[in-house]
FINU-42810 format. One line per field, with one value per residue: x, z, y of N, C-alpha, C in turn; residue in one letter. Coordinates in nm, 2 decimals, padded with zeros to 4 digits. Each point is the difference from the previous one (the first is absolute). Layout:
n_px X, ...;
n_pz Z, ...;
n_py Y, ...;
ca_px X, ...;
ca_pz Z, ...;
ca_py Y, ...;
c_px X, ...;
c_pz Z, ...;
c_py Y, ...;
residuo A, ...;
END
This chain:
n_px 00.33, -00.11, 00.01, -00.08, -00.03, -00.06, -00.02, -00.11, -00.02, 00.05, -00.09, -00.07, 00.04, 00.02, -00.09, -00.09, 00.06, -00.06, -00.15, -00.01, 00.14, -00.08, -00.13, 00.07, 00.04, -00.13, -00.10, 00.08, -00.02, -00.20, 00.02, 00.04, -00.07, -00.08, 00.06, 00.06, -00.12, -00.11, 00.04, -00.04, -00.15, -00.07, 00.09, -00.07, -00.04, 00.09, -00.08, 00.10;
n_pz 01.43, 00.03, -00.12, 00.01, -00.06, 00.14, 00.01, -00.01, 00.10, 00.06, 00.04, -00.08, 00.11, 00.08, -00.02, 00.03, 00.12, 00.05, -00.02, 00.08, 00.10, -00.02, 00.00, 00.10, 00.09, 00.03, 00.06, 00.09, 00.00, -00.04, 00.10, 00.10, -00.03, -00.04, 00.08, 00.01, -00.03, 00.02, 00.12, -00.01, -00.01, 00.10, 00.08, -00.03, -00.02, 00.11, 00.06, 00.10;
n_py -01.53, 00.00, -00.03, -00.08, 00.12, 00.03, 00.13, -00.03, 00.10, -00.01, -00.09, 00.06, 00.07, -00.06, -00.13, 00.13, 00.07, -00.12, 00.00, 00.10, -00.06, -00.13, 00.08, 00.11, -00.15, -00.05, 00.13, 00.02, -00.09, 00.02, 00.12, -00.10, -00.13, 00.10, 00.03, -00.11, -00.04, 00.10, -00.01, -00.15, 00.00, 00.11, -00.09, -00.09, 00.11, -00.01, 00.09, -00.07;
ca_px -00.07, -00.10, 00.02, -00.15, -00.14, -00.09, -00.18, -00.07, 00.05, 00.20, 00.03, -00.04, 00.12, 00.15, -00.01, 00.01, 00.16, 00.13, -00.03, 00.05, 00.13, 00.04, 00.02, 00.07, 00.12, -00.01, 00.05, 00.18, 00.09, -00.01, 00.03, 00.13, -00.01, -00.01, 00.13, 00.06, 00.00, 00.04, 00.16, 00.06, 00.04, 00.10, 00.11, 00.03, -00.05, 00.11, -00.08, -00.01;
ca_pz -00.05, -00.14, -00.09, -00.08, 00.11, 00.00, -00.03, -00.19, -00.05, 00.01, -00.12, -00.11, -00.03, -00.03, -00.13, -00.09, 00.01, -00.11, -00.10, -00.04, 00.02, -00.07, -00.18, -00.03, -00.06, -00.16, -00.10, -00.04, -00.07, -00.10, -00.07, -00.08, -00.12, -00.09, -00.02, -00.04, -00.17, -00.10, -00.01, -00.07, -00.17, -00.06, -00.01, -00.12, -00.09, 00.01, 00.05, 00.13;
ca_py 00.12, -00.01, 00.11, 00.03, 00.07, -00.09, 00.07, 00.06, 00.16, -00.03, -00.09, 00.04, 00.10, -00.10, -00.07, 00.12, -00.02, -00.12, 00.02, 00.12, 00.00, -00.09, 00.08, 00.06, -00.06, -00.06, 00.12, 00.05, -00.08, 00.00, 00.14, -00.02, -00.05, 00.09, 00.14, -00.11, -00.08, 00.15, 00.05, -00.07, 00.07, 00.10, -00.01, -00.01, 00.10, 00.12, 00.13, 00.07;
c_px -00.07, 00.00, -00.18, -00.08, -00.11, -00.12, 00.01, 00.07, 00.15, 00.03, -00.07, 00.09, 00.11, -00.03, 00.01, 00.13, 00.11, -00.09, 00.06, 00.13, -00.01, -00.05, 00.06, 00.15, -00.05, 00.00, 00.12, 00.05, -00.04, 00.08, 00.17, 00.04, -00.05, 00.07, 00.12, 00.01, 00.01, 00.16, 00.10, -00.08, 00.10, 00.16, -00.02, -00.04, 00.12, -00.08, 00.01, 00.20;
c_pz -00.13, -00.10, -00.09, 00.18, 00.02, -00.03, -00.15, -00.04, -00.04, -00.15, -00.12, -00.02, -00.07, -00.15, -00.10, -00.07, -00.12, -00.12, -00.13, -00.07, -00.14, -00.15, -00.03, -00.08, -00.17, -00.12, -00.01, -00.05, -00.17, -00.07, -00.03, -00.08, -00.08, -00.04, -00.03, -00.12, -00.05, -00.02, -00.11, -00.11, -00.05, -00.03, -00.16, -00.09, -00.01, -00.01, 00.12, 00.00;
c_py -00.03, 00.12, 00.03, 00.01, -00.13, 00.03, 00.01, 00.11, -00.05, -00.11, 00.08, 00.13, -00.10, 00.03, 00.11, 00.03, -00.06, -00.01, 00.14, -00.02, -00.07, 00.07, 00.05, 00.00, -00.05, 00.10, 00.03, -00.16, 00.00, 00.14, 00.01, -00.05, 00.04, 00.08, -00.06, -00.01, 00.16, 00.03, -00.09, 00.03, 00.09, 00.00, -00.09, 00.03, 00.11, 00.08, 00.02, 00.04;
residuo X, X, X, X, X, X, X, X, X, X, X, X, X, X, X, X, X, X, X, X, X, X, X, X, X, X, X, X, X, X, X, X, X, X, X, X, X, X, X, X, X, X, X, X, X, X, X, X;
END
């Protein structure tokens, strides 16, 4: 069982697809490491 479409249409969906999957992960990894590093300031500032 082949998993990439054979027509144009199928393949540029695909590719859409994992293109999408794949920023999305890079946004949530960069937003947790933002939220990360905030939280550790704040724990050493003792304000939270």
């Amino acid at each position: 069982m082949k998993w990439w479409p054979q027509n144009l249409t199928g393949q540029t969906i695909t590719l859409l697809l994992i293109a999408l999957l794949g920023s999305q992960l890079f946004s949530f990894l960069i937003f947790s490491d933002e939220r990360r590093s905030a939280l550790l300031d704040e724990r050493r500032k003792n304000t939270l």
